[in-house]
N, C-alpha and C positions, 0 to 999 in steps of 0.2 A: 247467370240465372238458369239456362238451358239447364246446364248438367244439373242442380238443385233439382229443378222439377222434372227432368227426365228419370232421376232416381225415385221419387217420388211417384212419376207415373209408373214404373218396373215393377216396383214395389207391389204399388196398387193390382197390376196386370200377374204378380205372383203370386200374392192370395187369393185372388179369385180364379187364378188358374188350378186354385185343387180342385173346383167344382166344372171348370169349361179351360180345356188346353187354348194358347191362344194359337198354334201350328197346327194345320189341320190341311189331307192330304186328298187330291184330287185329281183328275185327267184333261179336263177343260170345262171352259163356261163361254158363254158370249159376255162382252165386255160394252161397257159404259166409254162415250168419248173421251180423244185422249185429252188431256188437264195442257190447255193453250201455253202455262206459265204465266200470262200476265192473262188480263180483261182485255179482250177486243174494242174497250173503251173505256174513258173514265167516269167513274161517280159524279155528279157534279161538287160533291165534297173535296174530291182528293186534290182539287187546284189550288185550296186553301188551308188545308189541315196538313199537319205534319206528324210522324210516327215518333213520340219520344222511345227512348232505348228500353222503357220499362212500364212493363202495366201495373206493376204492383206499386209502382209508385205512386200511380193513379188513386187505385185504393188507396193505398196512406194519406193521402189526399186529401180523400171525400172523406176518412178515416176519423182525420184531424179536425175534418169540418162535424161533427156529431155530435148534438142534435144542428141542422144545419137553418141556418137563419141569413137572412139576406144583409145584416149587418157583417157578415164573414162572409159569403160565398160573394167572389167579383165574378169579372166578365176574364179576366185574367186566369181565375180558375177555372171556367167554364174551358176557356182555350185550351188550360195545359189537359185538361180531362180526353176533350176531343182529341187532342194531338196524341193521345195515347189509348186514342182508341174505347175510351172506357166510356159507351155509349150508355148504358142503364146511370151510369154516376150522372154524366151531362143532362139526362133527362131529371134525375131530382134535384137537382142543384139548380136550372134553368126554371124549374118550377115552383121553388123556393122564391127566386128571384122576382118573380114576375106574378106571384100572388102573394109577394110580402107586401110591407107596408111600408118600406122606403120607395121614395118617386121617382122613377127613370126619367132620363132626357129621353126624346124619343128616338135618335140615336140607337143609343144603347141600348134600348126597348129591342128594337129592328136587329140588329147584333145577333142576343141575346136569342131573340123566337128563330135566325136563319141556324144556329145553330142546335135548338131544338129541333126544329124539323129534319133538320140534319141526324140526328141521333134516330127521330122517327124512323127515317127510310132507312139506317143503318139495320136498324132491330125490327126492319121489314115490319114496321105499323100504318101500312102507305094509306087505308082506309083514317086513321088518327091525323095523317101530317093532310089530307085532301079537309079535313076538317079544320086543322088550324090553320090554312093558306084560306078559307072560307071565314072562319071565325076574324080574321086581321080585314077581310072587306068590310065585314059590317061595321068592327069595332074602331075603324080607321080610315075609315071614306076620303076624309078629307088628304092623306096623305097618299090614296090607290086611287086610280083609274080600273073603272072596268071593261079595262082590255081583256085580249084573251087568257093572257097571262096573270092579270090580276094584278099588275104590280108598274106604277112609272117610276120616272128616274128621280126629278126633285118636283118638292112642293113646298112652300114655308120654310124654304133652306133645311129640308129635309133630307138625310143619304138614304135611298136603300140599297143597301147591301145588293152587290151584280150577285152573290152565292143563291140570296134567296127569290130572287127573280129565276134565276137556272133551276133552283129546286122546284119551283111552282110550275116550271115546265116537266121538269122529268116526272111531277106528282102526274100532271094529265097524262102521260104518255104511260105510265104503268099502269093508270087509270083504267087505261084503254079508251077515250075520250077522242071525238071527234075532232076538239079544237087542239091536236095537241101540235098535229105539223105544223098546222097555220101560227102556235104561239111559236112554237121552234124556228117558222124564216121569220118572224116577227124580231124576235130578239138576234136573230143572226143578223138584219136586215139595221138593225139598231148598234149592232158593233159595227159594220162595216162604215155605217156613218161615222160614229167614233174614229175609227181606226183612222180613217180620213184626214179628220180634221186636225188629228193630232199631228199627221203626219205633213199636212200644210202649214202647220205654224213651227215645225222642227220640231217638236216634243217627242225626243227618241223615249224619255221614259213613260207616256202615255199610249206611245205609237207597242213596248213593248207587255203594258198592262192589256189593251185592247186585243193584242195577237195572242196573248197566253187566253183570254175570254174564248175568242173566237175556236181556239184548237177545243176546251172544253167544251162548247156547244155543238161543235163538230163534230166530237166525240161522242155526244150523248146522242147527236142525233142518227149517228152510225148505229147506235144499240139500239137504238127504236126502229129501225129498220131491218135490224137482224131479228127481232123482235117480233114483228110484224111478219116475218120470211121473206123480206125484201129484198132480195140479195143484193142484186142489179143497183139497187139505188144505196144501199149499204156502201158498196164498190167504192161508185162512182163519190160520195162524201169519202170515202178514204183518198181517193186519189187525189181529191181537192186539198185536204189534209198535207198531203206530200208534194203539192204544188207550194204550200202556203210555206211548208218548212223543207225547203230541200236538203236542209245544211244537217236534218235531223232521219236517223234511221230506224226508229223508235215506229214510226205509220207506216214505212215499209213490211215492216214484221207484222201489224196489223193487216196489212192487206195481204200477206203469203198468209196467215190462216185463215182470212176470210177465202182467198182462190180455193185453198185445202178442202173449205167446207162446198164449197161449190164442187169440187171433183176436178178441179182446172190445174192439177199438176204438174204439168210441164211451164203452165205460166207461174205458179208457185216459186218451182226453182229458177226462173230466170228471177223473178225476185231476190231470192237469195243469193245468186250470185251477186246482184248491183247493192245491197244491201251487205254485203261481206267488203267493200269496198268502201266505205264508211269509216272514219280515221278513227272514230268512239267506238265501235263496235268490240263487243268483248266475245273472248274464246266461248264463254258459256252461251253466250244467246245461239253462237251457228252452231255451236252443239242443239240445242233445244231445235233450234226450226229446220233443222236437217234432218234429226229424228224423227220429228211432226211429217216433215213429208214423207219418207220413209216408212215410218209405220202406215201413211195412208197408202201409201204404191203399196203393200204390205209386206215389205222387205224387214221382217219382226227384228230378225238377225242382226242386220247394220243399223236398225234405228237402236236398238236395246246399247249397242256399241257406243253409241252418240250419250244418249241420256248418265251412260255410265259414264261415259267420258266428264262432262256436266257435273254431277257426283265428286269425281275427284279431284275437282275443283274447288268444291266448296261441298263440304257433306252432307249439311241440311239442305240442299236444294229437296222441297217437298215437292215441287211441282217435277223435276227431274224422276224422283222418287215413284210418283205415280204412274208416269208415263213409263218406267222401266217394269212396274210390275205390271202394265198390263200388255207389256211384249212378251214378258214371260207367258206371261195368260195365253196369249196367241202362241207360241212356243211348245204348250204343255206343261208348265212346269209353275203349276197353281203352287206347289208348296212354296217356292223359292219367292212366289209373286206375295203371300200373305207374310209368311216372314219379313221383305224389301217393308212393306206397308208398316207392320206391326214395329220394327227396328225403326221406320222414321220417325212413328208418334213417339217412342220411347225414347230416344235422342233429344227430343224435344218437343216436347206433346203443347206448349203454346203456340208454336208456329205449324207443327203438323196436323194439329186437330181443324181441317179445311174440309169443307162439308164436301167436296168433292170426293177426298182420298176416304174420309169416312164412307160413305155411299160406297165408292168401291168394293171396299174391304169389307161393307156389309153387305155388299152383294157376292163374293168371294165366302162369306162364310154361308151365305144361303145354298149356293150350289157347290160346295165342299162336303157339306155336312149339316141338313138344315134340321136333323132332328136336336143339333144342340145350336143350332143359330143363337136362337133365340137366349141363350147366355150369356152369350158370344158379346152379342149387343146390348146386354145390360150393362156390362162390364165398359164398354164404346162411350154410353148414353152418362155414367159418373165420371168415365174422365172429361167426356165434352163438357158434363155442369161445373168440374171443379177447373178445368185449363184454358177452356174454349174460349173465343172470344165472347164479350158481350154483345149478342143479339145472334148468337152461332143458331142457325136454322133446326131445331131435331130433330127435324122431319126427315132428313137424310139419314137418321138411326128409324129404321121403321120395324118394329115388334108386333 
């Protein structure tokens, strides 16, 4: 599917190239930080969603489901939609659901809304998902406590969903909300109980549902402290992190860019060394965080080596991609840096259209050439609406 729609984006990017070139030639700019490659944490989404191989499948989907009624649309559909990322489908389809006229268990009610809200915060509607975690107090008392979280465990032989407890946390913490650390050790304070008791009665498969919980809350609460500018306390949750999974070199890499961000580079690469040392560890990741450090020493030269290296491994590495064009950038050699940019979305403009590498690249045509920027990025703003993902930010195309 790449090449389909990389053609398709070329195409796109050559007819509007009679009006605006998309190469455009320059001496330097200041650049934007380098693209980590992964999130310094996880969504609270991504412990339970999965990426199917295809979006467009998604569409056919929701395609098939048209005009979409609660007699067709399951909770089975709502999953494969999420799992493929096709957050605007999950949102009509879960709405369908839940102001049809057929009656949920309440179950599948709870499902159904953690999954909604899930799409919310995908398609950044955190002000929408702060009101449906609100609208479920009123409308459901009897099965919530009003903890800080908004959400207990059973009531009436009721499940909620641990995703949408984690979601009602991360809503406050984007919120910017007072109660958000106190619900964050709240629920952390509430797996470790868990973790426990699983782990006194031998229940290795509880003991390993409650530890994969705990690394997500971990996680999230790592972001709410980089968030915050917390560094310090950021850290130190990572480190916990890598206490809790030794066997795992995935929060090591986490915590070399968070030292990175702090300017703590020599502890960086002792990271990197113990983290190279890791029996999973693949050629591409110590390409990626050798360059990270590197470009930050600012040694543009050997890190640009690294991310290249990365590249020909795997040639849509987009995050790769970014980080090499903005050594260029530091280098001089702004053309070769918009070109690397413009060849990745064009290779495959579903995976490359990352509101990251976008921002870049249209801050690379602002200081290249800004009396035709602004074409530049019209041309940006129609591949983002026809390739982008659902809920892609466009505010990183700004005119």
């Amino acid at each position: 599917m790449g090449t389909a729609d990389g053609g398709r984006a070329e195409k796109e990017l050559d007819d509007e190239g009679k009006e605006c070139e998309w190469v455009e030639k320059k001496n330097s700019m200041e650049i934007s930080s380098l693209d980590q490659g992964k999130r310094v944490y996880n969504d609270p989404v991504d412990g339970f969603l999965r990426r199917a191989n295809s979006r467009e499948e998604a569409a056919n989907l929701l395609s098939s489901l048209n005009p979409i009624t609660p007699d067709v649309v399951t909770i089975d559909s709502i999953k494969y939609l999420a799992s493929s990322l096709a957050w605007g489908a999950v949102l009509e389809a879960s709405g369908s659901i839940l102001h049809g006229d057929v009656q949920l268990d309440i179950n599948t009610k709870l499902e159904v809304i953690t999954f909604r809200i899930a799409a919310m915060m995908q398609t950044r509607q955190f002000d929408r998902a702060a009101e449906q975690v609100s609208a479920i107090r009123e409308d459901m008392r009897k099965y919530f406590l009003e903890a800080s979280d908004g959400l207990c465990e059973n009531r009436e032989n009721t499940y909620v969903p641990f995703e949408l407890k984690a979601l009602s946390v991360d809503i406050l913490a984007r919120k910017g909300s007072p109660k958000a650390l106190e619900a964050f050790y709240e629920l952390k304070d509430h797996i470790k109980i868990q973790h426990k008791a699983c782990s006194e009665r031998s229940d290795d498969a509880g003991v390993a549902v409650w530890r994969a919980r705990e690394q997500l809350i971990l996680s999230s609460l790592a972001a709410y402290h980089l968030r915050s500018q917390k560094i310090d306390a950021a850290l130190d949750t990572v480190r916990e992190l890598i206490r809790h999974n030794p066997d795992s070199a995935v929060y090591c890499f986490v915590l070399l860019r968070m030292l990175v961000l702090s300017g703590s580079f020599s502890a960086a690469r002792e990271v990197l060394s113990k983290a190279a040392e890791y029996p999973n560890v693949t050629a591409t990741e110590i390409h990626m965080h050798r360059g990270i450090v590197l470009a930050a020493e600012g040694s543009f030269d050997e890190a640009l080596d690294e991310f290249e290296g990365a590249i020909l491994l795997y040639s849509r590495n987009t995050a790769a991609a970014n980080n090499a064009a903005i050594c260029l950038l530091h280098l001089g050699r702004i053309d070769e840096a918009i070109e690397k940019l413009e060849d990745t979305i064009r290779a495959d403009p579903i995976v490359a259209l990352d509101e990251g590498l976008v921002f870049n690249l249209c801050t690379l045509y602002d200081l290249s050439q800004p009396d035709r920027a602004k074409a530049k990025k019209v041309v940006l703003r129609k591949l983002a609406a026809r390739f982008g993902r659902q809920g892609f930010n466009m505010e990183a195309i700004t005119i």
